[in-house]
C-alpha positions as CSV (number, residue, x, y, z in Angstrom):
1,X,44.1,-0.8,-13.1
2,X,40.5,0.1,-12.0
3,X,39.0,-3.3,-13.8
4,X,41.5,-4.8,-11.8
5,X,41.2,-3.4,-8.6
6,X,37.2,-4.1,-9.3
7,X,37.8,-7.4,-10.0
8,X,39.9,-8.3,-6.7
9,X,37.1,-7.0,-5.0
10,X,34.2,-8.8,-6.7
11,X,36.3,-12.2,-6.1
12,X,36.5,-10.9,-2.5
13,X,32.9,-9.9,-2.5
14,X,32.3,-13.4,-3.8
15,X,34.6,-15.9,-1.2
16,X,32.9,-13.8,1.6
17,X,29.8,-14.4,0.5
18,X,31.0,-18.5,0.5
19,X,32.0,-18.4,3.6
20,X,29.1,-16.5,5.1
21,X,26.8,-19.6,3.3
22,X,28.8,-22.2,5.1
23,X,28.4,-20.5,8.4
24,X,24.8,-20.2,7.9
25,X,25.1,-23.9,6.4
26,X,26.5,-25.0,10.0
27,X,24.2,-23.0,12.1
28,X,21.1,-24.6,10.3
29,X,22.6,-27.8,12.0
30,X,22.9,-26.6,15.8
31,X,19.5,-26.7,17.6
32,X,18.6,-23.7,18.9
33,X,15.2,-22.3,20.5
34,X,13.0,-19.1,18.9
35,X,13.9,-16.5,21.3
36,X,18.0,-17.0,20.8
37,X,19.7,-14.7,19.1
38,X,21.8,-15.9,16.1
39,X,25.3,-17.8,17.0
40,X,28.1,-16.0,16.2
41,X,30.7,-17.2,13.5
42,X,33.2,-17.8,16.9
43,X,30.4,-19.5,19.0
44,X,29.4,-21.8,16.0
45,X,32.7,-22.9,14.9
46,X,33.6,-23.6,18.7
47,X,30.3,-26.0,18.9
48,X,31.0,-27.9,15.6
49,X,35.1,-28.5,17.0
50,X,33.1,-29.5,20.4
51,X,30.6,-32.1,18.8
52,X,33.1,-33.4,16.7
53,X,35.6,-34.2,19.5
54,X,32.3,-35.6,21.4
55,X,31.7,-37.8,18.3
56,X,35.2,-38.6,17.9
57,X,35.8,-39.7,21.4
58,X,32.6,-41.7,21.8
59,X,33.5,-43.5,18.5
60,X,36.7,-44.5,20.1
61,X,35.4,-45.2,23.1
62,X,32.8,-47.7,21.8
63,X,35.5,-49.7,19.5
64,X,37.4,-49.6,22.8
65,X,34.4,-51.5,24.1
66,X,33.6,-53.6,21.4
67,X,37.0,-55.1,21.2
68,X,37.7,-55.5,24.3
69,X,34.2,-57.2,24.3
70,X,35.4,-60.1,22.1
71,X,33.9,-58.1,19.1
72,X,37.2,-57.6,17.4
73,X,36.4,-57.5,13.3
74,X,36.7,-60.8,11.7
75,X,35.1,-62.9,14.8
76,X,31.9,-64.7,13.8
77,X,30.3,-64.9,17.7
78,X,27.2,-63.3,18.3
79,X,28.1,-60.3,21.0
80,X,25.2,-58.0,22.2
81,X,26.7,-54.4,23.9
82,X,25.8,-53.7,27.4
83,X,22.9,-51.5,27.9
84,X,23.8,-48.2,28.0
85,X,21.9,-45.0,30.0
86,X,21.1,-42.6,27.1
87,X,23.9,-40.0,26.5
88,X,23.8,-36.5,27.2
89,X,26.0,-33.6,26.2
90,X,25.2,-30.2,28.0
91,X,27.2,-26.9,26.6
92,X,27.2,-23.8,29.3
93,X,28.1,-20.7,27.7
94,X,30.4,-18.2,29.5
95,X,29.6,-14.4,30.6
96,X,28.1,-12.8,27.4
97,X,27.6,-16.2,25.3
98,X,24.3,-15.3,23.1
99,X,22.9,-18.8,24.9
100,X,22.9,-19.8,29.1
101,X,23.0,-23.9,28.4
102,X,21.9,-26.5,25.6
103,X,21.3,-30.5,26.0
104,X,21.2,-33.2,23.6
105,X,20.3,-36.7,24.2
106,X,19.9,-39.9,22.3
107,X,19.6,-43.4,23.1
108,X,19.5,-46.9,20.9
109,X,17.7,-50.1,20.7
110,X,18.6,-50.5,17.2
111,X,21.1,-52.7,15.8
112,X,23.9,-51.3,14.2
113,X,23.7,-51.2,10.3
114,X,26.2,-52.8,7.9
115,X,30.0,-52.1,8.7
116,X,28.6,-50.2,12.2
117,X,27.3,-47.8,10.0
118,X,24.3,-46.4,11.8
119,X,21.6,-43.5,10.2
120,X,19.3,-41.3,12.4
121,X,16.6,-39.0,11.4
122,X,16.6,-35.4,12.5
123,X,16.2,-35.2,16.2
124,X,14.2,-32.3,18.2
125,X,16.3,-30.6,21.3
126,X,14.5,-30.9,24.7
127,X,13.1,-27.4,25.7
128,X,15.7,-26.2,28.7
129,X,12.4,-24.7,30.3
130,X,11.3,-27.8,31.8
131,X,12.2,-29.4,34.5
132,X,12.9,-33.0,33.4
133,X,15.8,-31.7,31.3
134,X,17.7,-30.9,33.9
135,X,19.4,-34.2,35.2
136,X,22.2,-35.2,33.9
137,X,23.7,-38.8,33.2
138,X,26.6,-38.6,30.5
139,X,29.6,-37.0,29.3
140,X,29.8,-32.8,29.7
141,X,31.6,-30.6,27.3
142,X,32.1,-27.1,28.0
143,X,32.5,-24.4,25.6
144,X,34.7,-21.3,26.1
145,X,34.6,-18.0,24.4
C-alpha cells in the first residue's frame, strides 16, 4: 500500500510538473517588460482566451470583408483590401492585476501567402513609458480578474 500511495503521488508530482511547463510555455509567449512581476496562472490563461477571441473575431471579420468584397473563394478577379490603420489591442488590468496596461500593434503591406495563410516573425511590444504609445486607433479588449 505504501508503493502505491508513492506512486499516486509521483504521477501527481509528475502532471503538476506538466502543467506548470505549459503555463511557463504560454507565458514565454505574452510580452512583458523587465520590472513586471511574473503573470499568474489566472492572469495568463485569461490573456491567451482574450487573444484568441481577438484573433478569432478579426479572422471573421476580414472574411466578412473579403466576401463581401467580391473575393468569395473560387473567383478569379484581382481584388486588393482597403487600407487598413494598423490594429491595436490595449489590455487594462483591474485593482491588484501584477500589470497597469499592455498594447500590441501590427500593420501589413504584405500580400497574403497561399490559402490566406500569412507568417510573421517575433514582434517587440512598444514600451508603455513613452508617449507615442498612447493613442489608440483599433479594437480594445479588457481583461478581468
Amino acid at each position: 500500500q505504501v508503493q502505491q500511495r508513492q506512486a499516486a503521488n509521483l504521477r501527481e508530482r509528475k502532471r503538476m510538473q506538466s502543467i506548470n511547463d505549459a503555463f511557463e510555455g504560454l507565458r514565454a509567449h505574452i510580452p512583458t517588460l523587465p520590472y513586471e512581476k511574473r503573470l499568474s496562472k489566472v492572469d495568463t490563461l485569461k490573456l491567451a482566451i482574450g487573444y484568441i477571441n481577438f484573433l478569432s473575431d478579426l479572422v471573421a471579420s476580414d472574411r466578412n470583408a473579403t466576401q463581401g468584397a467580391g473575393g468569395a473563394p473560387g473567383s478569379h478577379g484581382i481584388h486588393q483590401p482597403p487600407r487598413e490603420e494598423p490594429k491595436k489591442i490595449i489590455l487594462r488590468g483591474s485593482y491588484g492585476s501584477p500589470f497597469t496596461a499592455h498594447s500590441l500593434s501590427w500593420s501589413s503591406n504584405k500580400e497574403n501567402g497561399c490559402n490566406g495563410i500569412m507568417f510573421a516573425k517575433v514582434w517587440t511590444p512598444e514600451d508603455p513609458r513613452s508617449n507615442k504609445g498612447m493613442t489608440h486607433n483599433g479594437p480594445t479588449f479588457s481583461v478581468d480578474s
